[in-house]
C-alpha positions as CSV (number, residue, x, y, z in Angstrom):
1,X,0.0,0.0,0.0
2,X,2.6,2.4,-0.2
3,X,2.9,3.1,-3.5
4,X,-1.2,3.8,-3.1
5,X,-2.6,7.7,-4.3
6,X,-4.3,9.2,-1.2
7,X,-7.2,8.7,-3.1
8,X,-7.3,5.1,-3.2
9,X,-5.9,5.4,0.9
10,X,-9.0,7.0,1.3
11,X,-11.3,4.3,-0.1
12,X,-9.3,1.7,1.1
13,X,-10.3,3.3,4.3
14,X,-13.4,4.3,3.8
15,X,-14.2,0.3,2.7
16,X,-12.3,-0.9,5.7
17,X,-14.5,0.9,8.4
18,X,-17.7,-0.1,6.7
19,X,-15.7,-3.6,6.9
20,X,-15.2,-3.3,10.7
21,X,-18.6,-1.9,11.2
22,X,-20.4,-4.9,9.3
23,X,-18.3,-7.7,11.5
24,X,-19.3,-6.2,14.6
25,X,-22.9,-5.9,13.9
26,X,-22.4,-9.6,12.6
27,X,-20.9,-11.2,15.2
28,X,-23.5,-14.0,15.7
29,X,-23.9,-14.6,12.0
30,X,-21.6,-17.0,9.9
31,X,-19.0,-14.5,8.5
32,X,-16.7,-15.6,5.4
33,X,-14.4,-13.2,3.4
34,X,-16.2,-12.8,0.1
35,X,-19.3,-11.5,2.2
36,X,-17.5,-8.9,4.2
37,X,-15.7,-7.9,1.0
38,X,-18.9,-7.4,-0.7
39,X,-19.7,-4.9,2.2
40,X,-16.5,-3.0,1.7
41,X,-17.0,-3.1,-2.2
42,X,-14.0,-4.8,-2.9
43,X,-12.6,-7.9,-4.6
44,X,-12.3,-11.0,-2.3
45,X,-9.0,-10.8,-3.4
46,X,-8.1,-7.6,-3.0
47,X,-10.0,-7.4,0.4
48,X,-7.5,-10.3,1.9
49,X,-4.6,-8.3,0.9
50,X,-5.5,-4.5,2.3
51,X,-7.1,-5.9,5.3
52,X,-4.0,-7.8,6.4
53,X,-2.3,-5.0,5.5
54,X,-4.4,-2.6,7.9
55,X,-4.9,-4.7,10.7
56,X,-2.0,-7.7,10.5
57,X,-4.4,-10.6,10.5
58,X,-6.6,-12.3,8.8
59,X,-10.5,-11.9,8.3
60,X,-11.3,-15.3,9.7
61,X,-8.6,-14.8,12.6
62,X,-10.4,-11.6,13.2
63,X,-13.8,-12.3,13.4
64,X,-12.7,-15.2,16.0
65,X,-10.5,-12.5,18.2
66,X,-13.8,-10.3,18.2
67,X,-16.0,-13.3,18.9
68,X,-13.7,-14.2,21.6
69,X,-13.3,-10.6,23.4
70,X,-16.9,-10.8,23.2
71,X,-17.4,-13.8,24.9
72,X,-15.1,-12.7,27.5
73,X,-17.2,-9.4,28.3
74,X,-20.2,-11.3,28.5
75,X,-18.4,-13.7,30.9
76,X,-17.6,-11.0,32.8
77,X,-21.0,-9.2,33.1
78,X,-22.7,-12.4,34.0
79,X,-25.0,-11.4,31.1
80,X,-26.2,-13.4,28.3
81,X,-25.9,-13.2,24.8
């Protein structure tokens, strides 16, 4: 990415918040790659590459990080999902 016009850092960006925003409203749902790419209108592909770029892991090792913390807080609370 560092060859990237601050254009294209800005979409990159821009897709990689909506991204963020769609796995954490989607916690409980089955999440893959190609459907969270979709949401950050990008190429499966192309969505591996600048999202391991952005946040050093993987989509799938993610989602189960954030499914994790989450199940930790809850744990926590003493709440239920």
């Amino acid at each position: 990415m560092s060859r990237s016009t601050p254009a294209t850092r800005k979409r990159h960006d821009a897709g990689m918040a909506r991204a963020l925003a769609f796995i954490e409203t989607h916690l409980d749902q089955r999440l893959d790659a190609a459907r969270v790419a979709r949401e950050a209108a990008m190429s499966t592909h192309h969505f591996h590459r600048i999202f391991s770029a952005h946040l050093g892991l993987s989509v799938g090792a993610y989602v189960a990080a954030r499914r994790l913390q989450r199940a930790c807080a809850l744990l926590r609370s003493g709440r239920e999902p």
